[in-house]
C-alpha positions in Angstrom: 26.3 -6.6 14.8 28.8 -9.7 15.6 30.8 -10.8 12.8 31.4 -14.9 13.0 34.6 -14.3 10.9 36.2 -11.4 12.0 39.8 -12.1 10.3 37.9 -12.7 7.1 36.3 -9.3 7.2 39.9 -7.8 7.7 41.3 -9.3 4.5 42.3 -6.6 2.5 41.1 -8.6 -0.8 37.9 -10.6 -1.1 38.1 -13.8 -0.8 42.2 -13.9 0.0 41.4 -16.1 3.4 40.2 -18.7 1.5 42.9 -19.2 -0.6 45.2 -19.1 2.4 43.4 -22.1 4.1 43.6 -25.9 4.0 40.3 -27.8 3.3 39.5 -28.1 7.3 40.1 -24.2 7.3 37.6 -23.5 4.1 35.5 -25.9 5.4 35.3 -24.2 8.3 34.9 -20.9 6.7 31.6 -22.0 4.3 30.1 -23.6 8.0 31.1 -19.9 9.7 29.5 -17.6 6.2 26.4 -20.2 6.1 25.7 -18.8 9.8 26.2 -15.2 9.6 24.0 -15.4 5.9 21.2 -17.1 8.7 21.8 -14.0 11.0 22.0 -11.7 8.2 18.4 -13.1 7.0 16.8 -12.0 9.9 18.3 -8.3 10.1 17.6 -5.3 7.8 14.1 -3.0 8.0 13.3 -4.2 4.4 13.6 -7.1 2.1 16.3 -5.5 -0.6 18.3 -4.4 2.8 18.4 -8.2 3.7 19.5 -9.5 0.4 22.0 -7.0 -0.1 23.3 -7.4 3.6 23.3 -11.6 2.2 25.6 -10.8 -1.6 27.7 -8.4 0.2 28.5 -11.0 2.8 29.0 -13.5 0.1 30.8 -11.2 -2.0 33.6 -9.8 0.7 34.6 -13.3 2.0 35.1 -15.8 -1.0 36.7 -15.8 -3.6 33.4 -14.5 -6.5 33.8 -11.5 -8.7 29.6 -11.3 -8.7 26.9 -12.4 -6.2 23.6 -11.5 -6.9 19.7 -12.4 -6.4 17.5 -11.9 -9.0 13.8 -12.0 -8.1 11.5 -12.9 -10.8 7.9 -11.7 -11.5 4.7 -13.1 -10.5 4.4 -14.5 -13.3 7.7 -16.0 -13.2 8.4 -15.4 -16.5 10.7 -12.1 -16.6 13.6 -11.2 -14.0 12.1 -7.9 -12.4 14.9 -7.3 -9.6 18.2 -7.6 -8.8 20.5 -6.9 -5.6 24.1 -7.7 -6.5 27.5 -7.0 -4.5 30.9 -7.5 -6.5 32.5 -5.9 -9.5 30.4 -5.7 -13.0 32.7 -4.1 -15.5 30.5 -5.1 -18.6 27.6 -3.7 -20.2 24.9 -6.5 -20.3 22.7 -6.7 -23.2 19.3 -6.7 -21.7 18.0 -4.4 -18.8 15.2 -5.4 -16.7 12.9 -7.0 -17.0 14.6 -9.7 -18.5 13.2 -12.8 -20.2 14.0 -16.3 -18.7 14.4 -17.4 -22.2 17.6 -15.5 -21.6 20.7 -16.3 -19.8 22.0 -19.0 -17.4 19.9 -17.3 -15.3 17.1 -18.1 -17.3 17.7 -21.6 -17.9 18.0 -22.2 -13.7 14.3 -21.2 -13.9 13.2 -22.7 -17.1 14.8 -26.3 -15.4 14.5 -25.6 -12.0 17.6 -26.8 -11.0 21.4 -26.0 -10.2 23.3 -24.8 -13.1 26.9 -25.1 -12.8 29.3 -23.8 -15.5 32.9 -24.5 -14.7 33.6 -23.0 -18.3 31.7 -19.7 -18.6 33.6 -19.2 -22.2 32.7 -22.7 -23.7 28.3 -21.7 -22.0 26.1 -20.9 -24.7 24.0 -19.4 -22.1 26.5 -17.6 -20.2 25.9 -13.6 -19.9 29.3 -12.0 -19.3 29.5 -9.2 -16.5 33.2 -8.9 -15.5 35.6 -10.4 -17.7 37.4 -11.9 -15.6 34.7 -14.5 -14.3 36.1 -18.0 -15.3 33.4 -20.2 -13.4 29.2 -19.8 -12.2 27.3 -21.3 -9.8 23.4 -20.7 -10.2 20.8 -21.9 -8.1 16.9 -21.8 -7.9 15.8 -19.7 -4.8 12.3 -22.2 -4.0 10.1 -22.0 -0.9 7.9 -25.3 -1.7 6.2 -25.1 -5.0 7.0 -21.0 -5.4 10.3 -20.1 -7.4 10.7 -16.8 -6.0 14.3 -16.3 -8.4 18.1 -17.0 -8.3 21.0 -16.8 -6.9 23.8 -16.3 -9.0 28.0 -16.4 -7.8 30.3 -16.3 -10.6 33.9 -16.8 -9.7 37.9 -15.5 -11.1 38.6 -19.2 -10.7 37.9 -22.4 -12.4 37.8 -24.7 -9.5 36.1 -22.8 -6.8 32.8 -24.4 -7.2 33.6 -27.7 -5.4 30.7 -29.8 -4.2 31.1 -28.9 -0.9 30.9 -24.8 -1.7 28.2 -25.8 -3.9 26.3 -27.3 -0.6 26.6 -24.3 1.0 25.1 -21.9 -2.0 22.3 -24.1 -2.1 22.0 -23.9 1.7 22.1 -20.1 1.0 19.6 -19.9 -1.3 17.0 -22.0 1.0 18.0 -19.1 3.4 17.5 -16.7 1.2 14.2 -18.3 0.2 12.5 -18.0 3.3 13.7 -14.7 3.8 11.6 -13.4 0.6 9.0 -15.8 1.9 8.6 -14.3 5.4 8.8 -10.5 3.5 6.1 -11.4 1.5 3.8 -12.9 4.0 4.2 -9.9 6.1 3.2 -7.6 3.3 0.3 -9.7 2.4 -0.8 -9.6 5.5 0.1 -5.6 5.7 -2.1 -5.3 2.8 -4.9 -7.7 4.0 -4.6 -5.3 7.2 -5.4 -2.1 5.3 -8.2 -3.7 3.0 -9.8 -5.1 6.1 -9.7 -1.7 7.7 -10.8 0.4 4.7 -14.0 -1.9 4.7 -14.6 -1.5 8.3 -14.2 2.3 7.7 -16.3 2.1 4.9 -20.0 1.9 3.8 -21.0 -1.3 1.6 -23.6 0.4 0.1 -22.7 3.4 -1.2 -18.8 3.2 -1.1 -18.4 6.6 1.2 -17.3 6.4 4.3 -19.2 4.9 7.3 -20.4 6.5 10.6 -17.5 5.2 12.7 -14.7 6.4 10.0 -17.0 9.5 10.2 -17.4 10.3 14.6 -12.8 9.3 13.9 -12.6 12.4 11.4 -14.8 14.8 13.1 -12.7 14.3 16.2 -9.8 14.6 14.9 -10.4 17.9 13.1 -11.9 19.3 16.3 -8.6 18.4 17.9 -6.8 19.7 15.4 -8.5 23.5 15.6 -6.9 23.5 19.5 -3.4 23.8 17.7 -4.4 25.7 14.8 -7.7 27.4 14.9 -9.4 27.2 11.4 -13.2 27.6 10.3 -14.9 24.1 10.3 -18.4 23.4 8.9 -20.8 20.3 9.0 -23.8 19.3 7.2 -25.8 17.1 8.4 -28.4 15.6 5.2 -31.7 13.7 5.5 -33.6 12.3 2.8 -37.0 13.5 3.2 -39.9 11.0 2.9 -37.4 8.0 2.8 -39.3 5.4 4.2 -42.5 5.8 2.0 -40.2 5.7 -0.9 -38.4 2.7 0.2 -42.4 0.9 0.8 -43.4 2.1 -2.8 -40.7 1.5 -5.0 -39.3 -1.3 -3.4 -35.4 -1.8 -1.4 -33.6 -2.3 -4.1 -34.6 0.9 -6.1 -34.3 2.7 -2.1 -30.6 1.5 -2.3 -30.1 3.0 -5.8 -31.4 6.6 -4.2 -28.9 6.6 -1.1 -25.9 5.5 -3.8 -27.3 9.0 -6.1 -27.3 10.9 -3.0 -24.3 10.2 -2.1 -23.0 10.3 -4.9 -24.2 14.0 -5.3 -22.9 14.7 -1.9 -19.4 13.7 -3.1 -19.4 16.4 -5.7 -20.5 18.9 -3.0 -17.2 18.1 -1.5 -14.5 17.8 -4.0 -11.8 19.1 -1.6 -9.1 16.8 -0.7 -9.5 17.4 2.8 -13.2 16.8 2.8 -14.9 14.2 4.0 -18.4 12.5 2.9 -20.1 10.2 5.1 -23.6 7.7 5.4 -24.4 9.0 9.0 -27.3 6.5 9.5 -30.0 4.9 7.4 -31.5 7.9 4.8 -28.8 10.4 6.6 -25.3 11.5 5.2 -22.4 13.9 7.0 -20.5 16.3 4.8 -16.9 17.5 6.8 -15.6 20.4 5.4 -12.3 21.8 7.5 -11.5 25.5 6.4 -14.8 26.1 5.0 -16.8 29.3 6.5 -20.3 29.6 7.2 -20.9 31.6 3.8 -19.3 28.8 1.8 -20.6 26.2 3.4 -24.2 27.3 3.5 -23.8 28.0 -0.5 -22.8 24.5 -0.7 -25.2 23.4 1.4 -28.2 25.1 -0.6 -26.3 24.2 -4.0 -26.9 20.3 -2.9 -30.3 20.9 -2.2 -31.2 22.4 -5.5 -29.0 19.8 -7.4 -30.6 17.1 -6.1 -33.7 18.1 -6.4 -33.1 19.1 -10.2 -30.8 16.1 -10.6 -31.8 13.4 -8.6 -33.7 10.4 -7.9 -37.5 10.4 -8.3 -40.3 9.4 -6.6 -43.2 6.1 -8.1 -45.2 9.2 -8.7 -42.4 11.4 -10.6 -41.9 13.8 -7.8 -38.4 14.7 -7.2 -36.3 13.1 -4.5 -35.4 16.4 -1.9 -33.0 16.6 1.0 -33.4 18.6 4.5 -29.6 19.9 5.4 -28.8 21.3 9.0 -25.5 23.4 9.2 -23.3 24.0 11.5 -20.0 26.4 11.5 -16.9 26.8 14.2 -15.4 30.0 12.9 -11.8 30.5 14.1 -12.1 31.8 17.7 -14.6 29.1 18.8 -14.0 26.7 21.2 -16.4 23.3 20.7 -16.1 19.3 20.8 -17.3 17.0 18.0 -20.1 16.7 20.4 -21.7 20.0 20.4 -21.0 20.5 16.6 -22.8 17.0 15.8 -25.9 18.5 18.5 -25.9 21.9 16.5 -26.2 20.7 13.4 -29.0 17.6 14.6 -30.5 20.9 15.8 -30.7 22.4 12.2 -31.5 19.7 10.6 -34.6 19.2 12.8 -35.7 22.6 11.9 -35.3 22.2 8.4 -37.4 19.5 8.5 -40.0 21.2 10.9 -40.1 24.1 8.6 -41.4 21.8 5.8 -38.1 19.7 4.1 -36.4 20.5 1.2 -34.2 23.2 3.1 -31.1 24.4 4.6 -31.1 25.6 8.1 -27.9 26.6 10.3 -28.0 26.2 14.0 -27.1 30.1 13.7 -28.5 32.1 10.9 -32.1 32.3 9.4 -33.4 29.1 7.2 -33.3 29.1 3.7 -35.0 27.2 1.3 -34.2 27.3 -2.8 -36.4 29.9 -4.5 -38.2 30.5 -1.3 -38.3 33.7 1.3 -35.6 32.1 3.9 -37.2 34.1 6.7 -40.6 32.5 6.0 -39.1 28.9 4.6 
């Protein structure tokens, strides 16, 4: 990156060119820093990189023993961060958070304006971190209404803090200001990002995951097995006798009965790298990467028992029961999300044709709970 004061970076001391210069030469100097503190604003990955990059600048050119930012809360009532570039050779006597009732730094916030102490000894407020400080210069980092914090220089000499170097710290902190500004839109907007795409991942009713989040998953694990060839099952569940529930008991007690159900479907799939889907209207999709065809059918006919022991119940007090269709890829086969999804539409169908409340797979026999699974 370009420096804009390239014999100031090579002084051996910090802050040594300004004491060798005339006033046209320091003022100069404050017009050159207040420039490469605007370019340094808009480098860095993150916001601490940016504010460091901004002390550290501060700190290696003039003549200050300590610059720092310190960021406050939301609340603005406690000092939560701090990026600072110099020499602290004292304990302080608070850690973070601090209080604003403490400090200078404190009072900046608590009056919201400049604080300059040209006698740091004679400062009731003044929080000693080298000893050699003599002077401090605070100022209330503000974008419009917001105090997002301070920035705080403290100085080795009495009379650094002229009105003119004061100009420039309060151009600095304007800079700095819009810098934590722009950081934070960006991550509110980062965040807004990901809430808007977990909802349109997600189903409102139940809170599982929706069909397109669902067809995205199921893909990707299929395109996973190419690479690494694991066993993959899918269950495919169907409330049975939905829609004369939903007419009987009304839609709102219907929408309880798909959150149950899903809800039970969840625990059927406790894995982390399971996944639990409303696959249409009265329909749900259980993923279940690594899980054979034994497992997955004893998972399968484990729902189907608990929800009809456990579940939701009919106007009439019969119990609410699912259909399931299965469908496996062990290891050495070779199939799309498409022809899983058709193999296990095909088992479901048959579950339902051999009379509901079932598990079939698109390759074994049909099962039902307590019943012959040869005759269903």
């Amino acid at each position: 990156m370009p420096s804009f004061t390239t014999d100031i970076d090579n002084a051996s001391v910090p802050g040594a060119s300004w004491l060798e210069r005339d006033a046209p030469g320091r003022q100069a100097m404050l017009a050159a820093i207040l420039a490469e503190v605007s370019n340094e604003a808009l480098q860095g990955d993150t916001l601490e990189d940016v504010l460091q990059r901004i002390v550290d600048c501060l700190a290696r050119q003039l003549p200050v023993a300590i610059a720092s930012i310190i960021l406050l809360n939301e609340a603005g009532t406690h000092f939560v961060e701090e990026v600072w570039s110099g020499e602290l050779n004292l304990d302080l006597p608070s850690g973070l958070p601090w209080p604003v009732e403490i400090g200078a730094a404190g009072r900046c916030v608590r009056s919201g304006q400049a604080q300059l102490i040209a006698d740091v000894e004679h400062d009731p407020d003044y929080v000693a971190g080298n000893r050699a400080v003599l002077s401090e210069y605070l100022v209330p980092i503000r974008h419009r209404a917001r105090l997002h914090g301070v920035l705080n220089l403290e100085s080795t000499r009495a009379d650094f803090f002229r009105p003119e170097v004061c100009a420039v710290f309060d151009a600095v902190a304007m800079q700095v200001a819009g810098a934590i500004h722009l950081a934070r839109v960006v991550r509110e907007l980062e965040i807004a990002n990901r809430h808007l795409r977990l909802l349109s991942m997600s189903d409102g009713l139940t809170g599982i995951a929706n069909r397109r989040s669902f067809d995205e998953q199921l893909a990707e694990a299929c395109k996973r097995r190419s690479g690494a060839p694991q066993a993959l099952a899918l269950l495919l569940v169907d409330i049975d006798h939905f829609k004369p529930l939903n007419d009987a008991a009304g839609h709102l007690y219907g929408d309880a009965c798909l959150r149950a159900i899903a809800a039970q479907c969840l625990a059927a799939a406790p894995d982390s790298t399971s996944m639990v889907a409303r696959f249409g209207g009265d329909e749900f999709a259980l993923l279940l990467p690594g899980c054979s065809g034994a497992e997955a059918r004893e998972r399968a006919d484990g729902l189907c028992r608990a929800i009809e022991a456990h579940g939701p119940k009919h106007p009439g007090g019969a119990a609410v029961t699912v259909s399931i269709g299965l469908a496996t890829l062990q290891a050495p086969d070779d199939a799309d999300a498409e022809h899983m999804l058709a193999a296990a539409d095909r088992a479901l169908y048959a579950a339902k044709a051999l009379g509901r409340n079932r598990v079939c797979s698109d390759d074994a026999a049909p099962s039902s709970p307590g019943a012959d699974p040869l005759l269903g």
